[in-house]
N, CA, C and O of each residue as an XYZ file, in Angstrom:
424
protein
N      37.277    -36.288    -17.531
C      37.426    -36.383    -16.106
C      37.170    -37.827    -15.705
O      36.047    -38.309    -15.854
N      38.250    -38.583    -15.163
C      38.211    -39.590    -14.649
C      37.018    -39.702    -13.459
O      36.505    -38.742    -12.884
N      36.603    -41.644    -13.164
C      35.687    -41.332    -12.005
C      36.669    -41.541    -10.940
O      36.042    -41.743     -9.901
N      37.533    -41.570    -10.801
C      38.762    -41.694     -9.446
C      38.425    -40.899     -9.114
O      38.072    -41.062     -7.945
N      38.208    -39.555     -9.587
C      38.201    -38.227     -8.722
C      36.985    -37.952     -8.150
O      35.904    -38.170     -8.697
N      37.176    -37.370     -6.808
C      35.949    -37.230     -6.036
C      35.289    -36.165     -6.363
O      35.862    -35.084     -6.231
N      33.824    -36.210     -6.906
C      32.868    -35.049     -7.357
C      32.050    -34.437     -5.991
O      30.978    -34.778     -5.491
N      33.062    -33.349     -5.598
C      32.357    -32.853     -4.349
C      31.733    -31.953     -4.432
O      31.420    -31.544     -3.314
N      31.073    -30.955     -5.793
C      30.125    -30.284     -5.566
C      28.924    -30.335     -6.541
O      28.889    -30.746     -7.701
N      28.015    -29.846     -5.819
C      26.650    -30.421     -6.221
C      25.836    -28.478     -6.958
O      25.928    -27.410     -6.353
N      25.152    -28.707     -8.335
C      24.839    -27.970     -8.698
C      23.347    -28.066     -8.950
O      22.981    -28.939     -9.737
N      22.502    -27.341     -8.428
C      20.839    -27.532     -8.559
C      20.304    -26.579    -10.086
O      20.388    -25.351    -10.109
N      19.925    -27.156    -10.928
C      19.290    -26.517    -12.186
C      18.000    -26.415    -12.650
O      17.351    -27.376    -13.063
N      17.653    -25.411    -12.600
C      16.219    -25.139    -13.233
C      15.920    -24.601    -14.523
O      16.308    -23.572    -15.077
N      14.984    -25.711    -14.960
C      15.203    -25.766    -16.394
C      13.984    -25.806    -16.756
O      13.326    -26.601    -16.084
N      13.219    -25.076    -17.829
C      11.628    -25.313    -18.697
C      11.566    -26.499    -18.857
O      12.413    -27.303    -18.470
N      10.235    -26.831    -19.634
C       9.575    -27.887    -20.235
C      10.946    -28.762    -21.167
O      11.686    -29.745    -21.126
N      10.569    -27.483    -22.020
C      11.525    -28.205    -23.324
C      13.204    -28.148    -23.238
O      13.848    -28.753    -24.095
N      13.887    -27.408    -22.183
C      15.060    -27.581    -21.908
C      15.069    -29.230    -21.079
O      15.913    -30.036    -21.472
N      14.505    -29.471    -20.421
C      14.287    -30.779    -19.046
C      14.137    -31.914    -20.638
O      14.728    -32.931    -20.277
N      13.742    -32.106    -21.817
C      13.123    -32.686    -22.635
C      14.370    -32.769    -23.532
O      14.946    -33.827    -23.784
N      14.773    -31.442    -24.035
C      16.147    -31.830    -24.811
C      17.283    -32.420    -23.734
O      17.823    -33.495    -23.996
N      17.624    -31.704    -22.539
C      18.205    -32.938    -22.014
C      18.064    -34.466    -21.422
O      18.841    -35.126    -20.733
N      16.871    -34.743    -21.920
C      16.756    -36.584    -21.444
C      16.995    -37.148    -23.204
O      17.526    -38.223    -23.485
N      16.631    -36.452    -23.918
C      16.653    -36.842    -25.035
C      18.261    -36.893    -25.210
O      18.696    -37.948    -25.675
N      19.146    -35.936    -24.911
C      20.539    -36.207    -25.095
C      21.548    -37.166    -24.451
O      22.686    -37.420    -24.848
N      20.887    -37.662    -23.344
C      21.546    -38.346    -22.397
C      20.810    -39.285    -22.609
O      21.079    -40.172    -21.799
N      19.938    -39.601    -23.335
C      18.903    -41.346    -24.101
C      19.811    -41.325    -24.942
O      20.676    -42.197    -24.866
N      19.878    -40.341    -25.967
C      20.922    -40.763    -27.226
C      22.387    -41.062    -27.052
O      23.072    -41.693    -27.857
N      22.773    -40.568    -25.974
C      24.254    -40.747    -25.668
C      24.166    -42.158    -25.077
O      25.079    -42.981    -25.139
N      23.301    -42.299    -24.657
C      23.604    -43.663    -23.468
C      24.300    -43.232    -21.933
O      25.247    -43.889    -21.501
N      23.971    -42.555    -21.485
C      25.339    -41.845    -20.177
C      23.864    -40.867    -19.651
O      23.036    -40.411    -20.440
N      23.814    -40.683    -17.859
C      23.014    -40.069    -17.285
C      23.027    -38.804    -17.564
O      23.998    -38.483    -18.250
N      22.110    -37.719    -17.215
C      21.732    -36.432    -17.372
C      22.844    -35.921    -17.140
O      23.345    -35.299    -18.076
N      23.560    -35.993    -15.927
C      24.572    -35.515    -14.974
C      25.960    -35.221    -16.127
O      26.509    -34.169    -16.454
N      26.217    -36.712    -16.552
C      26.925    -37.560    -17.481
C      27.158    -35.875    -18.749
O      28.080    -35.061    -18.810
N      26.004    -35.972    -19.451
C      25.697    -35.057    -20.747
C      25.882    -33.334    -20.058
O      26.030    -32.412    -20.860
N      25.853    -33.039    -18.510
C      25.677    -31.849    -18.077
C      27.422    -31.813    -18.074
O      28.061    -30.972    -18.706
N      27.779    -32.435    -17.593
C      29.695    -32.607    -17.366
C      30.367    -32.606    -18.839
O      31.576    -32.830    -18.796
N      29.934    -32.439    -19.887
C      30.791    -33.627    -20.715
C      30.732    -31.918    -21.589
O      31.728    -31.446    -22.137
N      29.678    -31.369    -21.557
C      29.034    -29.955    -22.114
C      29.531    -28.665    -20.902
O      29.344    -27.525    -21.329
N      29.834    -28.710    -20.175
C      30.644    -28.056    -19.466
C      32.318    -27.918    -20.090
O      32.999    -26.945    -20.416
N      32.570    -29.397    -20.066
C      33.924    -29.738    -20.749
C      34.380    -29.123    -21.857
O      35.292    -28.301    -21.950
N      33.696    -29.570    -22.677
C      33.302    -29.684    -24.376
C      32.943    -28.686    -24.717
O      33.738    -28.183    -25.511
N      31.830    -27.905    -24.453
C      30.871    -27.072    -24.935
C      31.767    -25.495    -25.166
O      32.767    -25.181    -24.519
N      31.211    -24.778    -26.085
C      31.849    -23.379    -25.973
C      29.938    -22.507    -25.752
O      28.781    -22.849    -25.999
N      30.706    -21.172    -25.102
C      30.001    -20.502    -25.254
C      30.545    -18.953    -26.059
O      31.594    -18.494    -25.608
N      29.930    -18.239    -27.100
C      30.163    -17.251    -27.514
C      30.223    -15.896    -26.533
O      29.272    -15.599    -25.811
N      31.176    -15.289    -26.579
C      31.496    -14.326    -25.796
C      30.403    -13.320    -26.001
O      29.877    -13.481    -27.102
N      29.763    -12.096    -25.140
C      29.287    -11.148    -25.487
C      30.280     -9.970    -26.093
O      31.417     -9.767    -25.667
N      29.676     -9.267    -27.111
C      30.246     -8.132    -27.467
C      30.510     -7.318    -26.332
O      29.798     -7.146    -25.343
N      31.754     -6.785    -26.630
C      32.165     -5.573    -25.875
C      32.142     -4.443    -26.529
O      31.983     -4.274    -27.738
N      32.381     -3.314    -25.315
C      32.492     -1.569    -25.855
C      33.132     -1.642    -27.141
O      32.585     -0.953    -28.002
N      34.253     -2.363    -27.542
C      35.628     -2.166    -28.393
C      34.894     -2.606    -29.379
O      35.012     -2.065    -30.478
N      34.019     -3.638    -29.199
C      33.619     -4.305    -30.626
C      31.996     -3.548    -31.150
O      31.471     -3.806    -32.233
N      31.480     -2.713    -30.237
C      30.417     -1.909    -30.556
C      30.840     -0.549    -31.242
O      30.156     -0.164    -32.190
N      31.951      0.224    -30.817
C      32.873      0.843    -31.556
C      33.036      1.073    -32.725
O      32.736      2.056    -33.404
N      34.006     -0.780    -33.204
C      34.388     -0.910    -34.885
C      32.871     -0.929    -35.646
O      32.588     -0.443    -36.741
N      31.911     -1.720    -34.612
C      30.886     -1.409    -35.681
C      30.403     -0.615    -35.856
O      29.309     -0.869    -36.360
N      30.637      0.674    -35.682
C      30.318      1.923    -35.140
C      30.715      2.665    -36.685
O      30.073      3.331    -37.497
N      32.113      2.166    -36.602
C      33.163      2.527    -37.649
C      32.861      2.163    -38.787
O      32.866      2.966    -39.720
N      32.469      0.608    -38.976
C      31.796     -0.068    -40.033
C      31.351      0.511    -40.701
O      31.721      0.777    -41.845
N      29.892      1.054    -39.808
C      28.711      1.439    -40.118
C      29.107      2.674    -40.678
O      28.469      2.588    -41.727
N      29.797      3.961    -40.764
C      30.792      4.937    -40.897
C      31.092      4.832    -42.217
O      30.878      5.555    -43.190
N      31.600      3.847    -42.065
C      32.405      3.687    -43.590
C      31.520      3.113    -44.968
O      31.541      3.586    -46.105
N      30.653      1.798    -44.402
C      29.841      1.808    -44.828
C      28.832      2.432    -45.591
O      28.156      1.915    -46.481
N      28.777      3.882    -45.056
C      27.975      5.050    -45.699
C      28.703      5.598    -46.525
O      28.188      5.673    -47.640
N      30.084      6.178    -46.397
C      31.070      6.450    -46.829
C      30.687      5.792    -48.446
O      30.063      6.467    -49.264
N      31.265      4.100    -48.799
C      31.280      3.709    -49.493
C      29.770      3.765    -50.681
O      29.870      3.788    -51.908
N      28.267      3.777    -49.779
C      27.937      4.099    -50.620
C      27.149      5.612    -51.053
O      26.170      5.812    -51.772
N      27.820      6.333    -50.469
C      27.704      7.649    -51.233
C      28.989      8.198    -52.402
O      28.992      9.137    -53.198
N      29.957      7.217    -52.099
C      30.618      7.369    -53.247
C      30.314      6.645    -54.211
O      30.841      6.946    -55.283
N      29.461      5.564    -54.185
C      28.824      4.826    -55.622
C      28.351      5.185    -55.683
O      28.630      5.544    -56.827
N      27.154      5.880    -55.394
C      26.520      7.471    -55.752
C      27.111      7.977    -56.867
O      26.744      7.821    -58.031
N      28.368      8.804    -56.315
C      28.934      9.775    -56.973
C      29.891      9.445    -57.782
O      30.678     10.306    -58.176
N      30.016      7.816    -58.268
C      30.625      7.222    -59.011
C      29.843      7.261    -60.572
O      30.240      7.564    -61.697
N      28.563      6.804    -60.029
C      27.706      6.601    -61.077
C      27.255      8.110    -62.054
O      26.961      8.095    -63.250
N      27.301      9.227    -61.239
C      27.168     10.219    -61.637
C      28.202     10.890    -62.519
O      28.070     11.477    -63.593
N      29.854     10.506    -61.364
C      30.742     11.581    -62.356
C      32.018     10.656    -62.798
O      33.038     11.053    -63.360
N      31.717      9.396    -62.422
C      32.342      8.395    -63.486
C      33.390      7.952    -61.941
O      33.618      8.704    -60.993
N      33.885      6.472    -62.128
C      34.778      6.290    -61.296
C      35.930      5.973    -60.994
O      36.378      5.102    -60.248
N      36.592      7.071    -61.896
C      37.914      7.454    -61.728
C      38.135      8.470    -60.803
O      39.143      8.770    -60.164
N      37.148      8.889    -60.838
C      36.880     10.891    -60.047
C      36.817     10.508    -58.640
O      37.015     11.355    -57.769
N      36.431      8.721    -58.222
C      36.520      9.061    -57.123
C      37.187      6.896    -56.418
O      36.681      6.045    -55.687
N      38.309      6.985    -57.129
C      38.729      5.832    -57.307
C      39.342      5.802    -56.068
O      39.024      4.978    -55.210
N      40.519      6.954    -55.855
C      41.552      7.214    -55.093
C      40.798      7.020    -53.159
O      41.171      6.312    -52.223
N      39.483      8.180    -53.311
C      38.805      7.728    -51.954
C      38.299      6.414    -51.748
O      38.021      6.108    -50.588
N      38.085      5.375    -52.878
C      37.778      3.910    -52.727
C      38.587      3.103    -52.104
O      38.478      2.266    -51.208
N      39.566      3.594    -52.871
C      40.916      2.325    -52.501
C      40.888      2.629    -50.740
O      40.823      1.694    -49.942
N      40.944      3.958    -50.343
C      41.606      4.370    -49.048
C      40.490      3.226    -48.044
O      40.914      2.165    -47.587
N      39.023      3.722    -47.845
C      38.258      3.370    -47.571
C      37.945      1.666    -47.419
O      37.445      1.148    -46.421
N      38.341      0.991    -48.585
C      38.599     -0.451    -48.889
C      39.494     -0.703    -47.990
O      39.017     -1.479    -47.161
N      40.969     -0.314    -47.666
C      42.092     -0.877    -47.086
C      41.799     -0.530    -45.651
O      42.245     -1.375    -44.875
N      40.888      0.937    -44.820
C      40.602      0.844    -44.074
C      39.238     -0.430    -43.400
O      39.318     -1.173    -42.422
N      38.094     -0.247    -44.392
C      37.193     -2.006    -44.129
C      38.335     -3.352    -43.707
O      38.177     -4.019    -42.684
N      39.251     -3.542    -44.495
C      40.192     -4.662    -44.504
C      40.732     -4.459    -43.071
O      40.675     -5.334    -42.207
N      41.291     -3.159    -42.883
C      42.072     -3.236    -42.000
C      41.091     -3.516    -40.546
O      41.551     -4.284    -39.700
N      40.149     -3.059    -40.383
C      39.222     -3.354    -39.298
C      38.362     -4.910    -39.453
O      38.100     -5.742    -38.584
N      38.123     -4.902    -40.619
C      38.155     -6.658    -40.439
C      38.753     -7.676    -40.051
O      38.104     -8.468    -39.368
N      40.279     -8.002    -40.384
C      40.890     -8.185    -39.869
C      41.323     -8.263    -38.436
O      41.747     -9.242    -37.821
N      41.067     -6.630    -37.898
C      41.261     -6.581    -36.516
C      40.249     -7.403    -35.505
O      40.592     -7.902    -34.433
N      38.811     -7.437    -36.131
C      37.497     -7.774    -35.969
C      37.909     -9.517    -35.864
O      37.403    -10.173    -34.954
N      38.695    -10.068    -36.693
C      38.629    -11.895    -36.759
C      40.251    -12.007    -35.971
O      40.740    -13.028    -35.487
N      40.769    -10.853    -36.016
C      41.698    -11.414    -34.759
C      41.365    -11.594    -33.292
O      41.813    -12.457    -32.538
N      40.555    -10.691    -33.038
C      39.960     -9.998    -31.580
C      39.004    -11.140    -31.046
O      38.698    -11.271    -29.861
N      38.538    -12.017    -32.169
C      37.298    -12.885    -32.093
C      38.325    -14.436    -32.442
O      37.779    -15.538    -32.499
């Protein structure tokens, strides 16, 4: 943001000890005022989204399958794992497939 442009609104922040402390320290190290480092992190900065319903869900599903998988190593170890290969694979391609959905969504 250029300074041509007129900065017409004003934002009041209240901040702890050690928040007021990491920002003088960032705007000492930058060389550029508080204001300067508050604008630039507005700009710049990301913030991580909160989880939603949809994504409390798959982990829902995860967690589902998750069990799934190991009660069949369970019953792998017991009756060998060929006997229960066929429910692996399924189970595997479903994890994939919700992973996937999971790093698209994100």
């Amino acid at each position: 943001m250029g300074r041509a442009r007129k900065q017409e609104y004003r934002i009041t922040l209240r901040c702890n000890t050690a928040c007021n402390f990491k920002l003088r320290a960032l705007a000492r190290a930058a060389g550029v005022p508080r204001t300067e480092v508050l604008r630039q992190l507005i700009l710049n900065g990301s913030i991580r989204e909160r989880l939603r319903s949809e994504h409390l869900e798959w982990l829902a599903q995860l967690k589902g399958l998750a069990r799934n998988l190991n009660q069949l190593t369970r019953l792998a170890h017991t009756q060998g794992f060929a006997a229960v290969a066929a429910r692996h694979a399924t189970l595997q391609a479903e994890l994939v497939r919700m992973i996937e959905a999971l790093r698209r969504d994100r």
